[in-house]
C-alpha positions as CSV (number, residue, x, y, z in Angstrom):
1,X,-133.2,-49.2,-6.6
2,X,-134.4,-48.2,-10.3
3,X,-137.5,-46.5,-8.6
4,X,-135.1,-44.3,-6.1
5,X,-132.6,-43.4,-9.6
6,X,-136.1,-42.5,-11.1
7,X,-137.3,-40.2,-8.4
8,X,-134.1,-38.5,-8.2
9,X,-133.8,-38.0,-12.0
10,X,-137.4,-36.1,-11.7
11,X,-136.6,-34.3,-8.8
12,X,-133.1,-33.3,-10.8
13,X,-135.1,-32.4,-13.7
14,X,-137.3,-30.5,-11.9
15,X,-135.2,-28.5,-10.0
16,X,-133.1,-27.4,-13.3
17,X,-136.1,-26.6,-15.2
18,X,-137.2,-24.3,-12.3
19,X,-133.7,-23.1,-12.0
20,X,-133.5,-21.9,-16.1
21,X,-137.2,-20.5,-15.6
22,X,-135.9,-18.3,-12.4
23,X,-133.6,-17.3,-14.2
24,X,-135.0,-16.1,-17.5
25,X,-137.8,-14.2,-15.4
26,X,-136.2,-11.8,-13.4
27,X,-137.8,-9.1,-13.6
28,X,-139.8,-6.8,-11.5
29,X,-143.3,-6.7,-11.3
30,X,-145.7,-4.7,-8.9
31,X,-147.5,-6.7,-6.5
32,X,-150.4,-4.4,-5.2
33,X,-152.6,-5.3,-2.0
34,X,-154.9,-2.2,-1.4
35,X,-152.4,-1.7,1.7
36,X,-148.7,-2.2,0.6
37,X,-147.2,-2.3,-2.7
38,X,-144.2,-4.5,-3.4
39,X,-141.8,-4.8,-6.5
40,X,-140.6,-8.1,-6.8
41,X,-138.9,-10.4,-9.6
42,X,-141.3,-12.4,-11.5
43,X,-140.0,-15.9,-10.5
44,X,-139.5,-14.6,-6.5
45,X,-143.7,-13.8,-6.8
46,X,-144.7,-17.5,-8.9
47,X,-142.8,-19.3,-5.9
48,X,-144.2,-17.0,-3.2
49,X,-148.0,-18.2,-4.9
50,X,-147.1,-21.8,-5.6
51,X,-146.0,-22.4,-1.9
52,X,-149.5,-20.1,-0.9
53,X,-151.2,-22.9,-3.4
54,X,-149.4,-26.0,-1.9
55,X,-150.0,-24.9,2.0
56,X,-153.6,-24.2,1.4
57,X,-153.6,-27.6,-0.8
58,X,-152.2,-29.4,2.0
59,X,-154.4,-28.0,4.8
60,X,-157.5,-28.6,3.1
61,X,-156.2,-32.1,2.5
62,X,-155.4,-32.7,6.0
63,X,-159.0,-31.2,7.4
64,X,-160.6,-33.4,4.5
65,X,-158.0,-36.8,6.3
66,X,-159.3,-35.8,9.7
67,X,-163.1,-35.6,9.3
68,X,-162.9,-38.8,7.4
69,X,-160.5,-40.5,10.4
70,X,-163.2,-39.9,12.9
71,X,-166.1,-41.2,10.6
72,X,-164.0,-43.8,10.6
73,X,-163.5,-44.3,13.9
74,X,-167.2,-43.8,14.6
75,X,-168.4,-46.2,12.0
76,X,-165.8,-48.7,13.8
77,X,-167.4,-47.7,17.3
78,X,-171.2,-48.4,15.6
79,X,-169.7,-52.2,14.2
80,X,-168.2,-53.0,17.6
81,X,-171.7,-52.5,19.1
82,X,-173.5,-54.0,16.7
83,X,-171.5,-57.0,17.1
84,X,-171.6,-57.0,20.6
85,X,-175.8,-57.1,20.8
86,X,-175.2,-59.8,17.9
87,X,-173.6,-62.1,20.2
88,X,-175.3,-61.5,23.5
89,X,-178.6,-62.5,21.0
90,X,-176.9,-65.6,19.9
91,X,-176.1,-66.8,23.7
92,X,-179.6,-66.2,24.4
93,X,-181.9,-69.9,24.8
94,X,-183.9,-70.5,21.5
95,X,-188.0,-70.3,23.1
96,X,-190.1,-72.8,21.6
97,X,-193.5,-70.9,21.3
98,X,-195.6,-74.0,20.2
């Protein structure tokens, strides 16, 4: 319960302190890409990037989850079989070679 009233109080926080900074940076800036030019307030263009950052954050993230799932999965494949031969070698007779 106090770890849900905590969350919410950052998440409260945060969204007021993003609010006040919106609003105290409001003005228009030039956003120049070789091909279009845009004018846009100053807080509009931080968002715009931030979301960019997070989505690229998150992709890479989620390749990075992936490739180490199926090393995983092939490591688990690799231990199966190596337990497998393991115990077909421990059914098989002990030869006495003396």
């Amino acid at each position: 319960m106090i770890r849900k009233i905590l969350i919410l109080a950052v998440f409260i926080s945060f969204f007021l302190i993003s609010t006040a900074f919106a609003v105290f940076n409001m003005q228009t800036v030039s956003l120049d890409l070789f091909f279009v030019q845009w004018q846009l307030p100053l807080a509009v263009l931080l968002i715009a990037f931030l979301l960019l950052g997070l989505i690229i954050g998150a992709t890479i993230i989620a390749l990075s989850t992936l490739r180490i799932r199926y090393d995983n999965h092939r490591l688990e494949n690799k231990l199966q079989n190596a337990e497998q031969e393991l115990n077909s070698l421990r059914i098989l007779p002990v030869r006495n070679s003396h």
